[in-house]
C-alpha positions in Angstrom: -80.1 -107.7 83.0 -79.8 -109.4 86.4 -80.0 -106.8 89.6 -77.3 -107.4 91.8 -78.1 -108.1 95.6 -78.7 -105.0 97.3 -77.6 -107.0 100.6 -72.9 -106.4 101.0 -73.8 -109.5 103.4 -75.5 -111.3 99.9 -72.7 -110.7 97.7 -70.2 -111.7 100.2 -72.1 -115.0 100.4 -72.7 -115.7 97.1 -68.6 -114.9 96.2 -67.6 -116.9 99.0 -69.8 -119.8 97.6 -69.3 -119.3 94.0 -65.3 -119.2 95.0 -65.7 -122.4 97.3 -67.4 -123.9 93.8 -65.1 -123.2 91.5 -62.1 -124.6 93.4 -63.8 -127.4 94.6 -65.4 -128.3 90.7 -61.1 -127.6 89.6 -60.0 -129.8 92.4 -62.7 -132.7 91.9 -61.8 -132.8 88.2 -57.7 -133.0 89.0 -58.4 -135.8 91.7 -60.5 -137.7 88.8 -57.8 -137.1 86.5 -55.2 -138.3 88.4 -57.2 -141.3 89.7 -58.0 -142.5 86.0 -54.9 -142.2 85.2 -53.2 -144.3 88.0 -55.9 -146.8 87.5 -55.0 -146.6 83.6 -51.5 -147.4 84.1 -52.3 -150.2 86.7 -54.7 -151.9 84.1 -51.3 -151.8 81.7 -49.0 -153.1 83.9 -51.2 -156.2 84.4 -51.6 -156.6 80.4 -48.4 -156.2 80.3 -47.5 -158.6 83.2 -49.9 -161.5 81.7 -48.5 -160.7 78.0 -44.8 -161.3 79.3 -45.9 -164.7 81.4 -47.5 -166.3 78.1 -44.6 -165.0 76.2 -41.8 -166.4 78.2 -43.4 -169.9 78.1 -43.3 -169.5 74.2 -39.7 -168.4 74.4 -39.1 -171.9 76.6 -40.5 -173.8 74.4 -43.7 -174.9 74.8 -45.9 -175.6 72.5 -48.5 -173.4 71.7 -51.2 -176.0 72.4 -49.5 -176.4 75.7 -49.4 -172.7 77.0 -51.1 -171.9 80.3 -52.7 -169.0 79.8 -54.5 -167.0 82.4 -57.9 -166.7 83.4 -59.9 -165.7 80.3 -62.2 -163.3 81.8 -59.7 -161.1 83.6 -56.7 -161.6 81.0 -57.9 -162.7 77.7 -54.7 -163.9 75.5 -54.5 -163.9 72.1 -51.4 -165.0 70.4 -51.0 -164.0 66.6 -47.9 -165.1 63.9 -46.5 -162.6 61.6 -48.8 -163.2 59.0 -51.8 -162.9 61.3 -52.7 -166.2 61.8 -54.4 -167.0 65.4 -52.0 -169.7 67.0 -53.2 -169.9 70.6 -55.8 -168.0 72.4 -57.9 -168.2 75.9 -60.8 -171.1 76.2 -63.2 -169.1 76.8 -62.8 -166.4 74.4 -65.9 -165.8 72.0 -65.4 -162.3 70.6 -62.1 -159.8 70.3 -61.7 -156.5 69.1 -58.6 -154.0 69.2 -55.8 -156.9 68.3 -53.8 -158.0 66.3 -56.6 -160.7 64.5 -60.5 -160.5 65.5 -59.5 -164.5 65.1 -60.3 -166.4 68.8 -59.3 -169.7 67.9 -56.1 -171.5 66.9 -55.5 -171.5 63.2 -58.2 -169.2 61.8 -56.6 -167.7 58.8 -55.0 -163.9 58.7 -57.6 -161.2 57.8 -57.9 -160.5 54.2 -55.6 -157.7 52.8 -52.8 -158.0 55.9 -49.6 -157.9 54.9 -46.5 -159.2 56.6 -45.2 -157.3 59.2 -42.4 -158.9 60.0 -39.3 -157.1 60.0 -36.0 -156.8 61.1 -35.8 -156.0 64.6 -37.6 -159.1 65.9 -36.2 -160.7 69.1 -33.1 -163.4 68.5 -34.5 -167.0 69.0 -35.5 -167.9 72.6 -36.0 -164.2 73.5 -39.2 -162.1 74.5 -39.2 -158.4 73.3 -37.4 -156.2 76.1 -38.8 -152.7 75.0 -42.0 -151.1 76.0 -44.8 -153.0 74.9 -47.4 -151.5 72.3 -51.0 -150.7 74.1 -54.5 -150.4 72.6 -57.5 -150.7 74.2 -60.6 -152.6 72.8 -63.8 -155.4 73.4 -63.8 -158.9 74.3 -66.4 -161.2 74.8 -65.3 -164.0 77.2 -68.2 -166.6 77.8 -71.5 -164.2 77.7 -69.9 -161.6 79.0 -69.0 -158.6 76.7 -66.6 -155.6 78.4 -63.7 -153.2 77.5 -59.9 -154.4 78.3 -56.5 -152.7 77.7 -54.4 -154.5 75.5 -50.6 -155.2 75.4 -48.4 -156.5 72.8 -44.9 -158.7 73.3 -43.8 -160.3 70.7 -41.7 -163.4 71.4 -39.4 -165.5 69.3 -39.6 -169.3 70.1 -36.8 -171.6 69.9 -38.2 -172.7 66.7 -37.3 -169.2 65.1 -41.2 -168.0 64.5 -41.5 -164.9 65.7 -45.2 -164.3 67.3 -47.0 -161.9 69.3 -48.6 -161.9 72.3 -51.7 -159.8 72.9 -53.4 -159.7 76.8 -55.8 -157.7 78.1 -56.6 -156.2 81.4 -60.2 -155.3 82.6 -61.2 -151.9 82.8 -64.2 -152.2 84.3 -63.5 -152.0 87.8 -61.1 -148.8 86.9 -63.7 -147.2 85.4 -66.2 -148.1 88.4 -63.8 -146.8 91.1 -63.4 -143.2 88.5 -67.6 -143.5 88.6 -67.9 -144.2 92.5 -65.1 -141.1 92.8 -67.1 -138.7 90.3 -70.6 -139.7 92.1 -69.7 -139.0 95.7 -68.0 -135.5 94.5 -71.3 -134.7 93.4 -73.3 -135.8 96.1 -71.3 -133.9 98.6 -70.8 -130.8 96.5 -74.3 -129.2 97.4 -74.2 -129.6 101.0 -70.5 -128.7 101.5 -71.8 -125.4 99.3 -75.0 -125.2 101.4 -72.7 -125.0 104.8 -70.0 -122.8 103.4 -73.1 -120.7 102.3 -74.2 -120.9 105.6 -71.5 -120.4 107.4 -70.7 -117.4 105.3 -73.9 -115.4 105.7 -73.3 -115.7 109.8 -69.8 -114.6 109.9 -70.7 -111.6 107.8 -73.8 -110.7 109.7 -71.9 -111.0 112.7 -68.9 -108.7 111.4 -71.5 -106.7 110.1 -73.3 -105.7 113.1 -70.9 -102.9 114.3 -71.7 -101.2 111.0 -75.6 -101.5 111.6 -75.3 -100.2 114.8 -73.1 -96.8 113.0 -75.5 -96.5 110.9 -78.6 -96.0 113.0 -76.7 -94.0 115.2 -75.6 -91.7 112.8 -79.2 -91.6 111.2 -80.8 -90.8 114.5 -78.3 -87.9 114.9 -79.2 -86.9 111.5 -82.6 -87.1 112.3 -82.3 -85.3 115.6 -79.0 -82.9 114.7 -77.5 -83.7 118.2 -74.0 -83.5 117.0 -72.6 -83.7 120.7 -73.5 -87.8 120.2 -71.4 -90.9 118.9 -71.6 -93.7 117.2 -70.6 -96.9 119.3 -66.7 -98.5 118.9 -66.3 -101.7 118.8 -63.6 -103.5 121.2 -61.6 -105.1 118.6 -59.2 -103.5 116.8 -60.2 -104.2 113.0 -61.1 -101.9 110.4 -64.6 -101.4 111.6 -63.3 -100.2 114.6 -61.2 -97.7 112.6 -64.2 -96.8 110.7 -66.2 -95.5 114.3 -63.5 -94.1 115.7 -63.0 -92.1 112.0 -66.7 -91.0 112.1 -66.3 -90.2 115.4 -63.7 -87.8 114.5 -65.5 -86.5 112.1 -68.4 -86.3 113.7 -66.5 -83.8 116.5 -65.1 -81.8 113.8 -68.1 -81.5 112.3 -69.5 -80.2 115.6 -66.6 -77.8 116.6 -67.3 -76.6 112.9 -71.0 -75.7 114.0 -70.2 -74.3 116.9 -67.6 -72.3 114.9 -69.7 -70.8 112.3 -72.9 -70.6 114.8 -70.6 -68.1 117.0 -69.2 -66.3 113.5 -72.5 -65.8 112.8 -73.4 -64.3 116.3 -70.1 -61.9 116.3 -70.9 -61.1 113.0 -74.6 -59.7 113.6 -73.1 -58.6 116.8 -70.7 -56.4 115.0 -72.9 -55.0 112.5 -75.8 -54.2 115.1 -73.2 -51.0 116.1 -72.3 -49.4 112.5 -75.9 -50.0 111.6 -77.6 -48.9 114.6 -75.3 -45.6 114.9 -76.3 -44.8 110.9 -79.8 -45.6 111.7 -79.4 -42.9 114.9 -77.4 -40.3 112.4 -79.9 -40.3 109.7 -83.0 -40.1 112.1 -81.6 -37.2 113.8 -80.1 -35.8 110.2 -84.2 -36.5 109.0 -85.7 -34.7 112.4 -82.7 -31.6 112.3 -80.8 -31.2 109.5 -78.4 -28.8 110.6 -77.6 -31.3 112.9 -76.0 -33.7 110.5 -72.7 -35.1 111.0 -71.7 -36.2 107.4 -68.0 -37.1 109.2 -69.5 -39.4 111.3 -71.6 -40.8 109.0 -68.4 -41.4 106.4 -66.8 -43.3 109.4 -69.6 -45.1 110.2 -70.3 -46.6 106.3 -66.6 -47.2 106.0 -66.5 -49.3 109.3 -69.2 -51.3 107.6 -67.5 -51.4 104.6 -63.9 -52.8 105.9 -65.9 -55.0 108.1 -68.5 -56.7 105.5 -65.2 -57.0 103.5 -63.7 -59.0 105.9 -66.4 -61.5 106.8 -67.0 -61.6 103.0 -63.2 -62.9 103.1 -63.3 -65.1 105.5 -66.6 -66.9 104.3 -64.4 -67.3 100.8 -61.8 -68.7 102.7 -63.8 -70.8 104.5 -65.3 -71.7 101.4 -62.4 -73.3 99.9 -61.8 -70.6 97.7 -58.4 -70.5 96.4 -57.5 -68.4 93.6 -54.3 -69.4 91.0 -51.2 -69.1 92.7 -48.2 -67.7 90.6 -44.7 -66.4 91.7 -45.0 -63.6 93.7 -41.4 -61.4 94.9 -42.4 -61.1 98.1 -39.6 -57.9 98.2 -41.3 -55.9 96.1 -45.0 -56.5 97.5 -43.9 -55.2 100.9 -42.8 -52.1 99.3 -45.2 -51.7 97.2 -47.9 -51.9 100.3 -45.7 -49.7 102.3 -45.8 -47.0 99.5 -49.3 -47.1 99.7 -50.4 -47.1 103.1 -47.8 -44.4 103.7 -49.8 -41.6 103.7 -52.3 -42.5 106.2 -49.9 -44.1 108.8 -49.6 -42.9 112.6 -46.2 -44.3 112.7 -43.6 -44.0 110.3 -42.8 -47.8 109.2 -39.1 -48.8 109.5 -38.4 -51.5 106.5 -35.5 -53.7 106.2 -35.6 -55.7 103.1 -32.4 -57.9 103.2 -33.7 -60.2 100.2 -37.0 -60.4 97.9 -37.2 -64.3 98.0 -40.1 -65.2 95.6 -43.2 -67.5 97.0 -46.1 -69.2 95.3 -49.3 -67.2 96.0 -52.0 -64.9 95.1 -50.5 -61.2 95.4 -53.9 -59.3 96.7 -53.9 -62.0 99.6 -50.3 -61.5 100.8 -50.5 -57.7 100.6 -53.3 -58.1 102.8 -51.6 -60.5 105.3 -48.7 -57.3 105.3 -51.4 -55.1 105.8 -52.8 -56.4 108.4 -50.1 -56.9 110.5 -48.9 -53.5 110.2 -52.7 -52.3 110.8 -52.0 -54.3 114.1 -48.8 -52.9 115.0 -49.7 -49.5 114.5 -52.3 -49.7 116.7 -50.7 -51.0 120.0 -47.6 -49.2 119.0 -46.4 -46.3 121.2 -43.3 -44.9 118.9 -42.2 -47.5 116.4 -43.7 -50.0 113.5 -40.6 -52.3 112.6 -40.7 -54.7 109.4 -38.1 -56.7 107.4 -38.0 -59.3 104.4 -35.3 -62.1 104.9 -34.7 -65.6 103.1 -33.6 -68.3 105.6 -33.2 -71.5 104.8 -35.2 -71.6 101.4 -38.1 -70.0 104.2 -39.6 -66.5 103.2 -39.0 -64.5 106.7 -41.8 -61.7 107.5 -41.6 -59.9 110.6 -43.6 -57.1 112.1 -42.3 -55.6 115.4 -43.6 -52.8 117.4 -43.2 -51.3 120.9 -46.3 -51.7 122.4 -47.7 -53.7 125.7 -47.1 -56.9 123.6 -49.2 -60.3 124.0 -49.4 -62.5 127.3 -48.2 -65.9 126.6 -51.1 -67.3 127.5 -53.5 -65.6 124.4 -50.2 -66.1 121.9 -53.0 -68.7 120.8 -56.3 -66.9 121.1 -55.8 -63.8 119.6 -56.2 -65.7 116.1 -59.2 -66.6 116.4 -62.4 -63.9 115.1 -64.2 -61.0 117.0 -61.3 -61.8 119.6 -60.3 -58.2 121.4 -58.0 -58.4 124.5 -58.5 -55.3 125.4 -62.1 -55.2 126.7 -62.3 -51.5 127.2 -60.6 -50.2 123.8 -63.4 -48.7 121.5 -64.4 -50.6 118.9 -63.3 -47.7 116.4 -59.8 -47.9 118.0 -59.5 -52.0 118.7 -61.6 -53.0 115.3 -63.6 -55.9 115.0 -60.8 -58.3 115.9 -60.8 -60.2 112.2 -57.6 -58.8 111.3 -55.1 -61.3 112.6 -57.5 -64.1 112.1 -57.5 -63.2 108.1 -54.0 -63.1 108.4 -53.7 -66.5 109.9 -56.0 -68.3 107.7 -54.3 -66.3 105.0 -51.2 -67.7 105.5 -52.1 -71.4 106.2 -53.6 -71.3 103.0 -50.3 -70.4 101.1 -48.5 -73.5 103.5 -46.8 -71.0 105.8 -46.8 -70.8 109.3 -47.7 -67.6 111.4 -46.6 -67.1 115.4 -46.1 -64.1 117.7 -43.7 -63.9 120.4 -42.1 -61.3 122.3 -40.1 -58.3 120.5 -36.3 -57.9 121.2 -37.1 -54.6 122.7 -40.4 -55.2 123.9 -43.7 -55.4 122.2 -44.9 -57.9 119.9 -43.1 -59.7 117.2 -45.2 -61.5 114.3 -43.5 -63.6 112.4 -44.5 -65.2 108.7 -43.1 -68.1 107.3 -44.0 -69.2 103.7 -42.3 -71.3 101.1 -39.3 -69.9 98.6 -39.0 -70.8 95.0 
């Protein structure tokens, strides 16, 4: 089995050329067609034209002893009776083949076996045939010289009533030289005209080509060197290729912001488990060294911290992961009381709940109870005296908003407070201002279920977070 070329800039060439083949092999063979052809048809017009001369001197009168017939060599003439008797035929003729009598001189007998063709429709007396003559094409030998002619046959009726016809021929010799000469030269100047479209092909290619090389090394040496702050050159034109390195590009600076992303996750994260982990580490050498001292409280807080926070970054590496669990219908009603009846008991501030509709969205139920969840963690702690929360349908849109009457958020970090280990209150305790996942789950959260999450100010001061997600 043959290996194809490893080379795009091979395959291009030898398509091009193999095409350029092809079409020029289907358009020599048409021309050649078409040229035989026309010379075919001109080679029976003269036949017919030297058939129709001889036969309109028979229809005059003349004797056949007396006809003038035309040069032997280019028109041999052969003129035969019904009963296939030669009655006149060209000087010089030595040899026929393809008429009416292989006879080629006056009175030679009909061939044994013919029969008498004669029939009714032969032209009136004094008249040559007026319909399209019969054709055949055969040998003649006139003097030494032996070649192939096209034949046509006019019969004639001479004044005398004896109805005879006329057989002349036309060389096709030089018909078939000029189809030889056309044929020849076609394939003579096929391999060049392939060898420069070849040519021409493999330089055009390596020229459009080169903006790809030079993407390619670049993006091997930042492979090789993991410098993902570098580019790979565009081109000035605007064609595909040019698309492509402005595409990687793109990619390439996502990739890099995606880096940098997970490289700080990473240092928050270790950040934020240093604390819990040192303070247990503190607890339980102290708890080792004095016993009584042992603050089992502290301790509880300390693991559960860890807990709720290895939770989250466990979460948030799944969703970064691409994990996406089935969705199925979810009344998104009955979630929000169901998560309101559970947190109940541990809230600082009673919850106020309006649920004006249960509108049911596509999703994964443990994911949007946490969304709620988090929110009202939120709320609750920036609130001073009230956690407000209501359900509405608008516009086939699943409403979710969380109010409360706390300091609310600056315009300006509207944005940033989405993204992780963000705090905006620098000198909060980490126990009371947590690890500053929570409404980065919840935004991630809800971009996965194709909603859309923004905060604004509350009618009555505070924040307002609002969740939109689809209805079906």
């Amino acid at each position: 089995m043959a290996r194809r070329p490893a080379s795009v800039r091979a395959r291009t060439t030898l398509g091009a050329t193999a095409v350029v083949a092809v079409a020029l092999v289907a358009a020599g063979l048409a021309v050649v067609l078409l040229l035989r052809s026309n010379l075919g048809g001109q080679a029976d017009l003269r036949a017919e034209v030297a058939a129709r001369e001889v036969a309109s001197q028979l229809a005059a009168g003349i004797p056949f002893a007396a006809l003038d017939l035309p040069d032997g060599e280019d028109h041999p003439v052969q003129v035969v009776d019904e009963d296939g008797r030669v009655r006149a035929a060209s000087e010089d003729l030595r040899r026929i083949h393809g008429t009416g009598s292989p006879g080629v001189r006056a009175g030679q007998p009909p061939p044994r076996g013919d029969d008498d063709d004669g029939g009714d429709d032969d032209p009136a007396r004094g008249e040559v045939s007026g319909g399209d003559p019969e054709f055949s094409t055969g040998r003649a030998t006139v003097d030494d010289r032996t070649a192939d002619y096209r034949f046509a046959a006019v019969e004639v009726t001479t004044p005398r009533d004896e109805t005879v016809t006329v057989y002349a021929g036309a060389d096709l010799a030089a018909a078939r030289d000029a189809v030889g000469t056309a044929v020849r030269a076609m394939l003579a100047g096929l391999p060049p005209l392939l060898a420069v479209v070849a040519g021409v092909t493999w330089l055009v290619t390596r020229r459009a080509l080169r903006p790809v090389e030079a993407v390619r090394a670049e993006l091997a040496e930042i492979t090789s060197s993991g410098d993902l702050a570098r580019r790979v050159p565009v081109p000035g034109a605007r064609d595909e290729i040019a698309g492509l390195a402005a595409t990687t590009n793109a990619t390439l600076a996502a990739l890099e912001e995606s880096v940098a992303r997970q490289r700080g996750f990473v240092a928050d994260a270790s950040h934020e488990l240093r604390s819990p982990i040192a303070s247990l580490r503190t607890q339980l050498e102290v708890a080792a060294a004095h016993p009584e001292l042992l603050d089992v409280g502290g301790l509880t807080e300390d693991v559960l911290r860890l807990q709720r926070l290895a939770a989250d970054l466990l979460l948030l590496a799944r969703i970064d992961a691409g994990d996406r669990p089935p969705a199925r219908p979810v009344p998104l009603g009955g979630l929000v009381l169901d998560e309101l009846e559970r947190r109940a008991p541990g809230d600082r501030i009673a919850v106020r709940a309006s649920i004006e509709a249960d509108p049911r969205v596509m999703g994964v139920p443990g994911r949007l109870s946490r969304v709620v969840g988090n929110l009202l963690d939120n709320a609750q702690r920036h609130a001073r005296s009230a956690v407000r929360l209501s359900v509405a349908e608008e516009a086939g849109t699943a409403v979710v908003r969380v109010a409360d009457d706390g300091p609310g958020v600056p315009p300006a970090d509207r944005e940033r407070i989405f993204e992780r280990f963000v705090r905006l209150d620098d000198a909060r305790s980490r126990d009371e201002g947590g690890a500053g996942l929570g409404l980065a789950i919840v935004r991630d959260l809800v971009l996965a279920h194709g909603g859309d999450l923004a905060v604004r100010e509350a009618p009555g001061g505070g924040a307002l977070f609002e969740v939109r997600l689809p209805a079906v």
